[in-house]
SERO-4910 file (N, C-alpha, C, O; in steps of 0.05 Angstrom, whole numbers):
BEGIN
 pado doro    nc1    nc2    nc3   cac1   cac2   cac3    cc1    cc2    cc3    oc1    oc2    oc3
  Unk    A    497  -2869   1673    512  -2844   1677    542  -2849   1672    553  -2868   1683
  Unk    A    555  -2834   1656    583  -2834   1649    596  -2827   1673    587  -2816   1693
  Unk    A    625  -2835   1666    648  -2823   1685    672  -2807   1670    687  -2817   1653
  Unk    A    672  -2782   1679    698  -2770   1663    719  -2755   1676    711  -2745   1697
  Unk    A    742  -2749   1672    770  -2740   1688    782  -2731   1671    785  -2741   1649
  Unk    A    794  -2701   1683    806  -2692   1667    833  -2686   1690    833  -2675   1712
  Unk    A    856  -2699   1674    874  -2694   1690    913  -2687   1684    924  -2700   1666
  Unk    A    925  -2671   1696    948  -2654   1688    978  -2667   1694    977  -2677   1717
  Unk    A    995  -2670   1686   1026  -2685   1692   1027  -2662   1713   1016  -2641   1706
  Unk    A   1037  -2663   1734   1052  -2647   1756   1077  -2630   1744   1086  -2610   1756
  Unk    A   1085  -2639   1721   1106  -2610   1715   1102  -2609   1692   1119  -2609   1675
  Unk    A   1069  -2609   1686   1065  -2587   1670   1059  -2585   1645   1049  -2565   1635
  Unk    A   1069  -2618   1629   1077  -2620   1602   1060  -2628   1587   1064  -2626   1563
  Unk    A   1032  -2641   1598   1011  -2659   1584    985  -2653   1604    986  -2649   1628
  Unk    A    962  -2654   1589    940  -2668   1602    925  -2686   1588    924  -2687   1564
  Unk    A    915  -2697   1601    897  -2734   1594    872  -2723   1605    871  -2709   1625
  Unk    A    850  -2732   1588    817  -2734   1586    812  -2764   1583    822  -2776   1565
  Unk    A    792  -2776   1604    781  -2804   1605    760  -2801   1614    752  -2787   1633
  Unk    A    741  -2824   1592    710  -2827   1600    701  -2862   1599    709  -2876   1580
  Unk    A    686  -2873   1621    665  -2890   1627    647  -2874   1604    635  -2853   1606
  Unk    A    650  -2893   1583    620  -2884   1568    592  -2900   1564    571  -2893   1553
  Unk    A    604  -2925   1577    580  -2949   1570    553  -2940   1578    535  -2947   1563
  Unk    A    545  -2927   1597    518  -2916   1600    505  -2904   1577    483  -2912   1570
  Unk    A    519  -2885   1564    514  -2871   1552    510  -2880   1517    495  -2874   1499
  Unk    A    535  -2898   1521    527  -2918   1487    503  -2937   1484    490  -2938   1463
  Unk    A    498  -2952   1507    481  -2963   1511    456  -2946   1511    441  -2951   1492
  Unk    A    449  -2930   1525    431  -2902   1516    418  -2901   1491    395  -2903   1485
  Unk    A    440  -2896   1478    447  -2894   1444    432  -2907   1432    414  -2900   1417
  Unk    A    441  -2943   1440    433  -2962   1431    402  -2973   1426    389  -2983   1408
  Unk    A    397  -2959   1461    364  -2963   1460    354  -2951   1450    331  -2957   1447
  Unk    A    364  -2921   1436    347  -2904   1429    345  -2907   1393    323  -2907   1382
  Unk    A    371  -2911   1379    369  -2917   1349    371  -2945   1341    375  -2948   1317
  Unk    A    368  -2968   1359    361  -2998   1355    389  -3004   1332    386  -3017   1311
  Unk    A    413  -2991   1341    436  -2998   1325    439  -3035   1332    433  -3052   1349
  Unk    A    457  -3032   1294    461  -3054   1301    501  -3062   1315    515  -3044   1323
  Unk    A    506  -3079   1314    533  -3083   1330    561  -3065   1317    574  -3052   1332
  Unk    A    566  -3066   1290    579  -3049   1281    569  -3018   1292    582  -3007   1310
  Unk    A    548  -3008   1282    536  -2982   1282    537  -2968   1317    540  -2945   1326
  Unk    A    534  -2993   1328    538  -2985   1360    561  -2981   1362    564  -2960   1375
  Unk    A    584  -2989   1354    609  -2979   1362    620  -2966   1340    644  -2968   1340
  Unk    A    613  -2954   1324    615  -2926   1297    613  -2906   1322    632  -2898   1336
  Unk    A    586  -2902   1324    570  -2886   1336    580  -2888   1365    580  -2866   1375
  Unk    A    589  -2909   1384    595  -2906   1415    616  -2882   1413    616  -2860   1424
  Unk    A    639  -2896   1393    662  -2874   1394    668  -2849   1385    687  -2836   1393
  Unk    A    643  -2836   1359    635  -2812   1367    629  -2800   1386    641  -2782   1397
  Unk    A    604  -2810   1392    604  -2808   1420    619  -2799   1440    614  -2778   1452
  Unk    A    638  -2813   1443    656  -2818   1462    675  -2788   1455    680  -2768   1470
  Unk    A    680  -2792   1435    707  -2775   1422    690  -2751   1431    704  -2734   1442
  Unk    A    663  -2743   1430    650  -2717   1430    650  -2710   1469    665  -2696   1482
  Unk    A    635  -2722   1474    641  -2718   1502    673  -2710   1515    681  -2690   1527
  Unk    A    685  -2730   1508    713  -2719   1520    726  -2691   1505    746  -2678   1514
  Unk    A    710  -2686   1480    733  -2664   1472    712  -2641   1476    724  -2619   1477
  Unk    A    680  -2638   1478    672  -2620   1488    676  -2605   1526    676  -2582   1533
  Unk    A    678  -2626   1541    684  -2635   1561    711  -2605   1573    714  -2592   1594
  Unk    A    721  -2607   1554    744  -2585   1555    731  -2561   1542    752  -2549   1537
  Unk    A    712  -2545   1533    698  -2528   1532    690  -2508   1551    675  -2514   1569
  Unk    A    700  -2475   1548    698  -2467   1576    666  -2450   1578    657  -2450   1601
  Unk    A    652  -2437   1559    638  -2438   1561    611  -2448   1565    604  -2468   1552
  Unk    A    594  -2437   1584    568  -2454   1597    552  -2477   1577    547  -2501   1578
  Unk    A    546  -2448   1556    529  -2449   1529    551  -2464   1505    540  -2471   1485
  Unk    A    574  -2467   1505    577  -2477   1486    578  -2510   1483    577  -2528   1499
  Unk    A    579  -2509   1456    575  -2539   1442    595  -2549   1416    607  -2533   1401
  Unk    A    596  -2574   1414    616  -2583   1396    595  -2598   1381    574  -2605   1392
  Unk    A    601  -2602   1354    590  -2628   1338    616  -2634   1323    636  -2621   1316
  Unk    A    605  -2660   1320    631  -2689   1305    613  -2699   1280    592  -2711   1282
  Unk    A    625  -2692   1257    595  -2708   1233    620  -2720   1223    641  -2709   1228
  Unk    A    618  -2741   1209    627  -2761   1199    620  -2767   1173    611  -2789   1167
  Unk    A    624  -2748   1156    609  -2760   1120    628  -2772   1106    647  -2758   1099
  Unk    A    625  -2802   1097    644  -2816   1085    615  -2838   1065    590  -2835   1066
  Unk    A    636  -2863   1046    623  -2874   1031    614  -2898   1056    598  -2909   1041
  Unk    A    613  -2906   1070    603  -2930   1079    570  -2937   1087    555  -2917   1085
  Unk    A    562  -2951   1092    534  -2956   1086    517  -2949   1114    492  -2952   1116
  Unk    A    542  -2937   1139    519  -2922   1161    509  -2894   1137    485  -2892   1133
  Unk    A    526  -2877   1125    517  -2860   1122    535  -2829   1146    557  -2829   1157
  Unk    A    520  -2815   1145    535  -2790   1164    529  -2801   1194    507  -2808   1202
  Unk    A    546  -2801   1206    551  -2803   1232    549  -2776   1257    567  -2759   1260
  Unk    A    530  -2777   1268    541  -2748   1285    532  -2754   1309    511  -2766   1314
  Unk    A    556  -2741   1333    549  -2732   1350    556  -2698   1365    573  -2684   1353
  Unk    A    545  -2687   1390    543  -2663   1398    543  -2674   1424    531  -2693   1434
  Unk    A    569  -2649   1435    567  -2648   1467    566  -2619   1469    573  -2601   1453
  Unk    A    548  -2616   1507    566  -2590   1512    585  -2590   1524    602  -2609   1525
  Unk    A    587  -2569   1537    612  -2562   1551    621  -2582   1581    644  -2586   1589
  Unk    A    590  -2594   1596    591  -2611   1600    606  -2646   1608    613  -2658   1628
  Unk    A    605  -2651   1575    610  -2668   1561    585  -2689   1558    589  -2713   1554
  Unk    A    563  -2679   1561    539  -2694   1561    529  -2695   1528    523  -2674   1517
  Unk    A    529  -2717   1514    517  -2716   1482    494  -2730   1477    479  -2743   1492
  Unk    A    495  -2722   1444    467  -2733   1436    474  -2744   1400    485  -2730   1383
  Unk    A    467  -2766   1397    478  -2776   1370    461  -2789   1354    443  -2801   1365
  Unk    A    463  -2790   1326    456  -2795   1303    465  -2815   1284    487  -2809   1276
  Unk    A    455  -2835   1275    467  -2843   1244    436  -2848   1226    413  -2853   1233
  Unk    A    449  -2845   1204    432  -2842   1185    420  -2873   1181    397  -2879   1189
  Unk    A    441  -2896   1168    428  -2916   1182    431  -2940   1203    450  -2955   1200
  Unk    A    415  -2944   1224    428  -2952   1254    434  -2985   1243    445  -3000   1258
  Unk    A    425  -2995   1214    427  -3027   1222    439  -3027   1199    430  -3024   1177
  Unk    A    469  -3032   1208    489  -3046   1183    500  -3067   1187    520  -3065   1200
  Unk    A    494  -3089   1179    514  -3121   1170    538  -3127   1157    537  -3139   1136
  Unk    A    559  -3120   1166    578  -3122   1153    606  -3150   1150    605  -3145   1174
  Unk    A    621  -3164   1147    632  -3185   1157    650  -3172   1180    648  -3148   1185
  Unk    A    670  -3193   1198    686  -3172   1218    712  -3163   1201    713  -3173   1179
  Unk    A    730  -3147   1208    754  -3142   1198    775  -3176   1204    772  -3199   1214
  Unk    A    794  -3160   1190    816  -3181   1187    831  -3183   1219    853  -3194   1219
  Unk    A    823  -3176   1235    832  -3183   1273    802  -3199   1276    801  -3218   1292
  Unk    A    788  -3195   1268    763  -3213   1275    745  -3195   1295    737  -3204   1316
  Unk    A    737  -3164   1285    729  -3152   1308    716  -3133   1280    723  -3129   1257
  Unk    A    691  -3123   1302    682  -3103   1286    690  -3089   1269    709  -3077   1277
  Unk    A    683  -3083   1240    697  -3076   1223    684  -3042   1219    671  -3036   1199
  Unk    A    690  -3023   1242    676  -2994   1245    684  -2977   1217    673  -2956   1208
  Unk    A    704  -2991   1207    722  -2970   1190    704  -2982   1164    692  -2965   1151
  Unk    A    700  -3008   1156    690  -3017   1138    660  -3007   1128    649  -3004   1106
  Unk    A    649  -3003   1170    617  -2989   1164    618  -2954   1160    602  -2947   1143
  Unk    A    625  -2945   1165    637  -2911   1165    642  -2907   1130    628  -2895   1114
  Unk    A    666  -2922   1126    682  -2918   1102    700  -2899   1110    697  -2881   1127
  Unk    A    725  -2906   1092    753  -2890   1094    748  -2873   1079    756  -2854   1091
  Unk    A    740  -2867   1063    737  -2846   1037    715  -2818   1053    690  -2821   1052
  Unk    A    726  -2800   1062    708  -2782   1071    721  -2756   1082    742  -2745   1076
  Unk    A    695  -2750   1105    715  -2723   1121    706  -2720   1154    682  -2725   1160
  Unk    A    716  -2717   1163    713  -2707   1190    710  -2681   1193    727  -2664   1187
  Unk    A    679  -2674   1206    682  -2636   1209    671  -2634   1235    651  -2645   1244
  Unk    A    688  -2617   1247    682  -2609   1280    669  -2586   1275    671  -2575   1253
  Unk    A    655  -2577   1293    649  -2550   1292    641  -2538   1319    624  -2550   1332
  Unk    A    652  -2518   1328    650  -2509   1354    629  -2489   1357    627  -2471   1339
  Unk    A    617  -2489   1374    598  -2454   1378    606  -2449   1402    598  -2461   1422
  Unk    A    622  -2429   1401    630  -2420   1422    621  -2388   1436    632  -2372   1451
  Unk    A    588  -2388   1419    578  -2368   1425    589  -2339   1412    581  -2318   1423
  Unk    A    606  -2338   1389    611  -2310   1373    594  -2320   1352    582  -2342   1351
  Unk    A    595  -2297   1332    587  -2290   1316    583  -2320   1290    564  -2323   1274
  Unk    A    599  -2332   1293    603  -2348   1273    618  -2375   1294    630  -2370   1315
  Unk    A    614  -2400   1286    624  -2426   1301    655  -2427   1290    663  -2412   1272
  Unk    A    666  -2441   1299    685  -2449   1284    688  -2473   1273    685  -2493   1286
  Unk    A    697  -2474   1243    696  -2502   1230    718  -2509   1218    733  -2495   1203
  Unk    A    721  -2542   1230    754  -2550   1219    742  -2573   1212    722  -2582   1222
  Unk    A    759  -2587   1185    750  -2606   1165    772  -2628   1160    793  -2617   1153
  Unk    A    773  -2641   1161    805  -2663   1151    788  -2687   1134    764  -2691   1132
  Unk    A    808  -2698   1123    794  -2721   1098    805  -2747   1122    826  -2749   1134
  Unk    A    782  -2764   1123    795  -2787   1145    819  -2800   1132    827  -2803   1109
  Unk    A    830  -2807   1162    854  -2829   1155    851  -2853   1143    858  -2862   1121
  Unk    A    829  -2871   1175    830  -2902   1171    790  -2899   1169    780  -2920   1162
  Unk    A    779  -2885   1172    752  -2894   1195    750  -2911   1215    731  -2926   1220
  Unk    A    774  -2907   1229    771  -2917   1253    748  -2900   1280    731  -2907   1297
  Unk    A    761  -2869   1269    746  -2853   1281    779  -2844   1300    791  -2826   1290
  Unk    A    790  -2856   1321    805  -2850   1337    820  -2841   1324    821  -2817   1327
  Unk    A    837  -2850   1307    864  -2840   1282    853  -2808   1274    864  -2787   1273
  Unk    A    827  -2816   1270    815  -2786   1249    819  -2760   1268    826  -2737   1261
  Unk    A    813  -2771   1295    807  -2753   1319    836  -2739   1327    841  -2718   1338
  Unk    A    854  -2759   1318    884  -2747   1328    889  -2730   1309    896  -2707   1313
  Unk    A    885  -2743   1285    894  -2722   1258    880  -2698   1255    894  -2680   1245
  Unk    A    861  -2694   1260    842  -2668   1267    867  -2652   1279    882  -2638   1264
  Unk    A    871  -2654   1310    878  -2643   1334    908  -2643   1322    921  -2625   1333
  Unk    A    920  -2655   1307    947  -2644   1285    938  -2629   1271    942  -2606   1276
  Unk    A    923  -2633   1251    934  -2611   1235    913  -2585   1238    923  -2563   1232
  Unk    A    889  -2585   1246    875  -2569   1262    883  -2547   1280    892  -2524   1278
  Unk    A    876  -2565   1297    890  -2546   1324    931  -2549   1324    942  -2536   1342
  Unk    A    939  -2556   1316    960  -2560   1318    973  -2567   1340    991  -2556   1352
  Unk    A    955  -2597   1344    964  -2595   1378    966  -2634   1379    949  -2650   1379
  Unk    A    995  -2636   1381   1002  -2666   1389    978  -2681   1411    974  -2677   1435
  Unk    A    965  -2698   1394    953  -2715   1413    955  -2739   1413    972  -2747   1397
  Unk    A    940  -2760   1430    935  -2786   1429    909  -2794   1431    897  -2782   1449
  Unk    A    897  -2810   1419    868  -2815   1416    858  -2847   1425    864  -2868   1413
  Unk    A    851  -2846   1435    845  -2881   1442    811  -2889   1447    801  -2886   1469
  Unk    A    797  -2899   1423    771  -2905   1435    753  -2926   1424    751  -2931   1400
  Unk    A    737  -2940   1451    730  -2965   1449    707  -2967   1453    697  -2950   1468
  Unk    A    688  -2994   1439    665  -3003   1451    657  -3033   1434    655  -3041   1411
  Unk    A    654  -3044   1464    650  -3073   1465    614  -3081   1462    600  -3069   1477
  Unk    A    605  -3094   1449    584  -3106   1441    574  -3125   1454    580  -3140   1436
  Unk    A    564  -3138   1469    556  -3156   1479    534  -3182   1454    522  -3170   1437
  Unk    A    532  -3202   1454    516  -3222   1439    492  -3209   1436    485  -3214   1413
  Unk    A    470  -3192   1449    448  -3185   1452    450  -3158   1442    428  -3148   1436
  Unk    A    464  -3148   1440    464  -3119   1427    473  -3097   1456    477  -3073   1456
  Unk    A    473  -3109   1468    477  -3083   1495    501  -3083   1495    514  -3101   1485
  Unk    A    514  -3062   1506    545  -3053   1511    550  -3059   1532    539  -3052   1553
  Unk    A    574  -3075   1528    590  -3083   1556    606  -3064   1566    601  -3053   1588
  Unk    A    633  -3054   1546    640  -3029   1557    652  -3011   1537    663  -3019   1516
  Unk    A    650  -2989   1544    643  -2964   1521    666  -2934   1536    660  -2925   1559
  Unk    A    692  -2921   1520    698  -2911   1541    728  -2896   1524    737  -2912   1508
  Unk    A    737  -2880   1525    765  -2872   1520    776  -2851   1530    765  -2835   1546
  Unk    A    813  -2847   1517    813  -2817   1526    835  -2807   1505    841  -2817   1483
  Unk    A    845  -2788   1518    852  -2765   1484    880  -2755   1519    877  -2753   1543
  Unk    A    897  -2752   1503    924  -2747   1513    935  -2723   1497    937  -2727   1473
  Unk    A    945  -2692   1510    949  -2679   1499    978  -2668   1511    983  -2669   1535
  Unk    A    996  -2658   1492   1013  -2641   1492   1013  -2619   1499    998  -2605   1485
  Unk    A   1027  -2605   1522   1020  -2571   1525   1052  -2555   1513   1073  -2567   1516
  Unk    A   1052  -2535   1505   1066  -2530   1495   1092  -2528   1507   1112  -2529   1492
  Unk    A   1096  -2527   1535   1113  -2542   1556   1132  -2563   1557   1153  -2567   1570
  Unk    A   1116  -2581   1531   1130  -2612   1523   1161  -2606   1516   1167  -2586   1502
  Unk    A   1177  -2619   1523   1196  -2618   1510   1205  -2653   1491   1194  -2674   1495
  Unk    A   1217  -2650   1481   1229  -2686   1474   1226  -2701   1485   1212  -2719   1475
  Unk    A   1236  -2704   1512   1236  -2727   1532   1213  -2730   1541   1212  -2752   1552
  Unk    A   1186  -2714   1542   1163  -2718   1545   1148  -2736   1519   1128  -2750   1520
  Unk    A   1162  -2730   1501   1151  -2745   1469   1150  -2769   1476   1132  -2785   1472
  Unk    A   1181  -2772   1491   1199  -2810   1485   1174  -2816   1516   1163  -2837   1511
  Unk    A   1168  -2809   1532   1157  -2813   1550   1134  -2829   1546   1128  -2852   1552
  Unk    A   1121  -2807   1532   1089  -2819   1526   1093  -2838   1512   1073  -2853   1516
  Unk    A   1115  -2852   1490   1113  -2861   1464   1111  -2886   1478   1096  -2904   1470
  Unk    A   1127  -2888   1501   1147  -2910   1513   1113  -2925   1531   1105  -2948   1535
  Unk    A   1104  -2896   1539   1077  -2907   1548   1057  -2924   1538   1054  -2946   1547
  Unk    A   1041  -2913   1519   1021  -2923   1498   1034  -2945   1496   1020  -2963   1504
  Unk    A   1067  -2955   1484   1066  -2975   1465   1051  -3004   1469   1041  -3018   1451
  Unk    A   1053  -3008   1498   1035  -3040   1506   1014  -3037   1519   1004  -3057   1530
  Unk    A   1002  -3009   1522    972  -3010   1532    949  -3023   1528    937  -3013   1509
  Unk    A    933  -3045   1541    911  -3054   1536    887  -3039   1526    878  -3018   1536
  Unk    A    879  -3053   1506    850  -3038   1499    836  -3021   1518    834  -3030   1541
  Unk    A    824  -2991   1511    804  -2984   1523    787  -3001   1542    792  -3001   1566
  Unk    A    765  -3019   1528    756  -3033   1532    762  -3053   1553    745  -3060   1570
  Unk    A    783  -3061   1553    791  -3085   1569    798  -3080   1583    802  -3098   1598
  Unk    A    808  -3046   1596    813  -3043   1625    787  -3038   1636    779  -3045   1658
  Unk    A    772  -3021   1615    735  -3013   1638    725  -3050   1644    712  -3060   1662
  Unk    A    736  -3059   1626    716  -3087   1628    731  -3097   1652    714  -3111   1664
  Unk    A    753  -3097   1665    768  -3100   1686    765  -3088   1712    777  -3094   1732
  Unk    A    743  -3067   1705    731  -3050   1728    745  -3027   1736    742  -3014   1756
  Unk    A    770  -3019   1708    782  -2994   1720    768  -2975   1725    746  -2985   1718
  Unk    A    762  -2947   1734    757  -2928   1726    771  -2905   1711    795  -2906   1706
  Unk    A    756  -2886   1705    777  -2869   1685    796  -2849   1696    800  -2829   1683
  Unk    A    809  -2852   1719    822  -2837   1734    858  -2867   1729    882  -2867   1721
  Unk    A    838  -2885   1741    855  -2914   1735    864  -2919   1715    882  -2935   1712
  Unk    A    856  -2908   1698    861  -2914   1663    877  -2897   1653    889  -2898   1632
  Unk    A    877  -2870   1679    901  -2851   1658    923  -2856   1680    945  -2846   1679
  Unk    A    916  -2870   1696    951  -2870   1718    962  -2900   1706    986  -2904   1708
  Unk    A    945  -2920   1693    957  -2940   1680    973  -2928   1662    998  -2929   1664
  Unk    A    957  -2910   1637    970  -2906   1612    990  -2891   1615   1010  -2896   1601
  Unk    A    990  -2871   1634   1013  -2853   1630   1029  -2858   1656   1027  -2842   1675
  Unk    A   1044  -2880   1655   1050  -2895   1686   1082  -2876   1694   1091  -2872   1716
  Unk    A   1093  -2865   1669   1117  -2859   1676   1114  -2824   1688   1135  -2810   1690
  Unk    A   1091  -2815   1695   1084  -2795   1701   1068  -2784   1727   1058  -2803   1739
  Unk    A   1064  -2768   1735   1046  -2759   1764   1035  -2747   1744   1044  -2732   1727
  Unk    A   1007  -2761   1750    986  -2738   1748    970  -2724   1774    970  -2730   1798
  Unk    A    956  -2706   1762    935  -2693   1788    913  -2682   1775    915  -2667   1755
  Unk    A    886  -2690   1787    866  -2693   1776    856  -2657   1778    860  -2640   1794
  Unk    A    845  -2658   1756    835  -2625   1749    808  -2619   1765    804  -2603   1783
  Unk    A    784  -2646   1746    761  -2645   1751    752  -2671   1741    761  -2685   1723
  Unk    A    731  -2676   1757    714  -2702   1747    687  -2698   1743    678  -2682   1759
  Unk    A    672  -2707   1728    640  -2700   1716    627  -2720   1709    641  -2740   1704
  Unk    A    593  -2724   1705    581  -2757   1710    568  -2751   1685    544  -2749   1690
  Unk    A    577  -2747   1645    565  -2744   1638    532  -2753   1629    517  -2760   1648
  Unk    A    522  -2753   1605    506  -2780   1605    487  -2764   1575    486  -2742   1565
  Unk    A    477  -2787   1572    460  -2775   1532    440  -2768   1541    425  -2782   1555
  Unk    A    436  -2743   1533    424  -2714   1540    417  -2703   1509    434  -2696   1493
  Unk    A    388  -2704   1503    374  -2693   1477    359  -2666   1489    340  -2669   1505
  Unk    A    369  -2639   1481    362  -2617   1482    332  -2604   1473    318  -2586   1484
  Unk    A    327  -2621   1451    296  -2618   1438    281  -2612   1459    285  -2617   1483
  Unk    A    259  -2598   1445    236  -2584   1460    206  -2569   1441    207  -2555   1421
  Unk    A    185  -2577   1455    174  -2568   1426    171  -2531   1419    162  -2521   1399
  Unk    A    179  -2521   1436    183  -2498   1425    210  -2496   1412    213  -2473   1402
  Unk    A    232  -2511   1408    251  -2515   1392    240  -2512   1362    244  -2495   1344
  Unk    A    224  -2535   1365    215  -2546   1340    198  -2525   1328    205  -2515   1306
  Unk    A    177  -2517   1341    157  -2493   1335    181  -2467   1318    173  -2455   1298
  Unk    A    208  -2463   1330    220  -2443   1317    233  -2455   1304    252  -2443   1294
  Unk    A    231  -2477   1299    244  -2485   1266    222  -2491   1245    225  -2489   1220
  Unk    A    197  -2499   1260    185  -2499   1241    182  -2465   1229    180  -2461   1205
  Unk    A    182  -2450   1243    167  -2422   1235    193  -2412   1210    190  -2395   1193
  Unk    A    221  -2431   1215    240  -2420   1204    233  -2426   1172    242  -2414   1152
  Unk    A    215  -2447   1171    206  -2462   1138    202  -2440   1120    206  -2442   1095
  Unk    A    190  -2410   1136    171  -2397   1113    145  -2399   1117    134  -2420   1124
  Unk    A    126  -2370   1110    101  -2375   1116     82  -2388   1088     57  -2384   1088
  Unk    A     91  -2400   1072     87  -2418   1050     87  -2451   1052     77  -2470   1040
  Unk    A    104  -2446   1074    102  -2479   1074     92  -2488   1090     86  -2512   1088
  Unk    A     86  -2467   1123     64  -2466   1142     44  -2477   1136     38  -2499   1144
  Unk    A     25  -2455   1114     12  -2451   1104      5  -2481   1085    -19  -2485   1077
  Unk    A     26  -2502   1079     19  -2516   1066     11  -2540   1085     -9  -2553   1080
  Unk    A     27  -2544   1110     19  -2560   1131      6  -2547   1154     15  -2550   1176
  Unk    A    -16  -2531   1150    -37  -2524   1156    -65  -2533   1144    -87  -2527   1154
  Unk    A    -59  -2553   1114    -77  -2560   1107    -81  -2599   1110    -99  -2613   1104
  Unk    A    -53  -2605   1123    -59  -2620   1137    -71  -2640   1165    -67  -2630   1187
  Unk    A    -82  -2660   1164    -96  -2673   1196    -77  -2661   1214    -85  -2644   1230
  Unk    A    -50  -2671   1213    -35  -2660   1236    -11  -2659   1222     -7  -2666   1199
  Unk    A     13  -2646   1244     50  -2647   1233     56  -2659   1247     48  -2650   1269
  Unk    A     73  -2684   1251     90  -2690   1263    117  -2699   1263    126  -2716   1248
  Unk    A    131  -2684   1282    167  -2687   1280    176  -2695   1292    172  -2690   1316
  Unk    A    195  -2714   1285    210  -2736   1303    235  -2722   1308    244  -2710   1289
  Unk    A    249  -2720   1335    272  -2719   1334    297  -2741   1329    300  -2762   1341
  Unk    A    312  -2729   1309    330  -2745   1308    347  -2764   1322    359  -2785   1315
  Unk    A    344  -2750   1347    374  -2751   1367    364  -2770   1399    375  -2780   1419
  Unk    A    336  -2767   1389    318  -2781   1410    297  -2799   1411    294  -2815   1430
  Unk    A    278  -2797   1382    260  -2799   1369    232  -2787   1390    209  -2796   1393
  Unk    A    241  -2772   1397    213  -2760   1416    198  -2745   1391    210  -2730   1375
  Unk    A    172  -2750   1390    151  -2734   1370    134  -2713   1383    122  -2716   1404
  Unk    A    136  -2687   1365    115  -2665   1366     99  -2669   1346    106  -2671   1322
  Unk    A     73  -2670   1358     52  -2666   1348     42  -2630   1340     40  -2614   1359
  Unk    A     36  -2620   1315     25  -2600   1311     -9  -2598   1291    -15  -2606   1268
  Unk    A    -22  -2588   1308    -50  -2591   1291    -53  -2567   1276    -36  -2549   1277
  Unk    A    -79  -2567   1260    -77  -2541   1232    -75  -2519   1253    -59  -2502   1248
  Unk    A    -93  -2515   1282    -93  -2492   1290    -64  -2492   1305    -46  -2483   1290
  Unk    A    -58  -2498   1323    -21  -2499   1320     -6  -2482   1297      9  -2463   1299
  Unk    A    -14  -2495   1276      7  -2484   1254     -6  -2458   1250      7  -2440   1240
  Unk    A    -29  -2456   1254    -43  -2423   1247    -22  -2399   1261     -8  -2381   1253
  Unk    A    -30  -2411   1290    -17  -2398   1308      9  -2384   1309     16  -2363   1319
  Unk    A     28  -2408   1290     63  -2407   1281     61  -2390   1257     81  -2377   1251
  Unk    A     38  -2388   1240     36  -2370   1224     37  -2334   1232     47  -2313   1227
  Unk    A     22  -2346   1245     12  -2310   1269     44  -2302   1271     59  -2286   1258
  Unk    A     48  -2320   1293     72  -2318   1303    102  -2303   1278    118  -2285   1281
  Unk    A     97  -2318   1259    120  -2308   1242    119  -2282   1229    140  -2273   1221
  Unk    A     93  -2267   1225     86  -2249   1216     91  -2221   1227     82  -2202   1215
***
């Protein structure tokens, strides 16, 4: 189970979002048998999704994070709701890559720099909203700030981590996103700047046993904060087979009709790998049904 905080400077000028995500990458892990790079591609989507859905005010709504660039995971995605509880994807979970030039996972090398970042919100109207940026680094965190510039137009700070353990499990998994309210003035800029500049890794404070309340009174030390709200998210796959039943019915009654002449259908979910089974009479039935 994750840990998350969302919390406000006392006059006014900023708020900070922090998450314990190691439950939840690890989750991840067991569920798409990533390999060490791909676990931390994918933790910090993750991560980045939860904390920025997390701020979502609607019940029903949801965010997704896709990641399409040249590198050899392929598209990257994750979805939170409002929550901040997600569910994530890569196309492929086992990539070998050498480490970068610090000697550490090389996320940007597995991603690739050459691509785009697209958010997309459903915020329950008529239409979602979709914002697109060409990545910076594939770091993922850089991408996430530059979004929230030129996007939303909204000064942020992005910080996010995940540690690998020798065996493939996650040690610690976790970030947060620092925002400007329009309140800021200058001396709030030199503030924060003065902040960040010698902050320890994500990582290395959860691995220290901070929590994420601890992690934003470290980072933003020259400041009072006061805590908004706190939430236990955790990786949460929505699937259901009547999900599936109304996507299958969405195929067309032609193609029903074509896997009706098979033994059985079966669909894996992506985000879980939980399988529905559908037999010919099943699909008869989804035929009925669409008609």
């Amino acid at each position: 189970m994750g840990k998350l905080v969302r919390c406000i400077s006392t006059d006014g000028t900023l708020t900070m979002i922090a998450a314990d995500t190691t439950d939840i990458v690890n989750k991840a892990q067991n569920i798409h048998l990533t390999s060490a790079v791909v676990s931390a591609a994918l933790g910090r989507l993750l991560t980045a999704a939860s904390l920025m859905g997390a701020v979502l005010k609607g019940q029903d709504d949801s965010l997704t994070l896709r990641i399409s660039a040249d590198g050899p995971t392929g598209s990257v995605i994750a979805v939170s709701d409002s929550s901040g509880n997600v569910r994530g994807y890569v196309a492929n979970p086992v990539v070998e890559i050498p480490l970068n030039k610090k000697g550490k996972l090389d996320v940007a090398g597995a991603v690739g720099r050459n691509g785009t970042l697209t958010v997309m919100k459903d915020l329950g109207l008529k239409e979602p909203y979709i914002g697109q940026i060409e990545l910076v680094s594939g770091e993922i965190a850089e991408d996430i700030t530059q979004y929230f510039a030129t996007s939303e137009q909204t000064p942020s700070v992005c910080a996010l981590g995940v540690l690998v353990n020798p065996n493939l499990t996650i040690k610690a998994a976790g970030g947060f996103i620092i925002q400007l309210l329009p309140t800021a003035m200058e001396d709030t800029i030199e503030k924060v700047e003065r902040c960040i500049q010698d902050i320890p890794p994500v990582t290395q404070m959860l691995s220290e046993g901070m929590t994420p309340e601890e992690m934003c009174r470290k980072v933003l030390s020259e400041f009072d904060l006061e805590v908004l709200d706190t939430s236990e998210p955790i990786y949460k796959c929505n699937c259901s087979r009547d999900r599936v039943a109304a996507a299958l019915i969405s195929t067309g009654r032609a193609e029903l009709e074509k896997m009706a002449q098979d033994e059985k259908t079966e669909i894996s979910c992506h985000f879980c790998n939980r399988k529905f089974i559908f037999t010919p009479e099943d699909i008869r039935k989804l035929i009925a049904q669409s008609e």
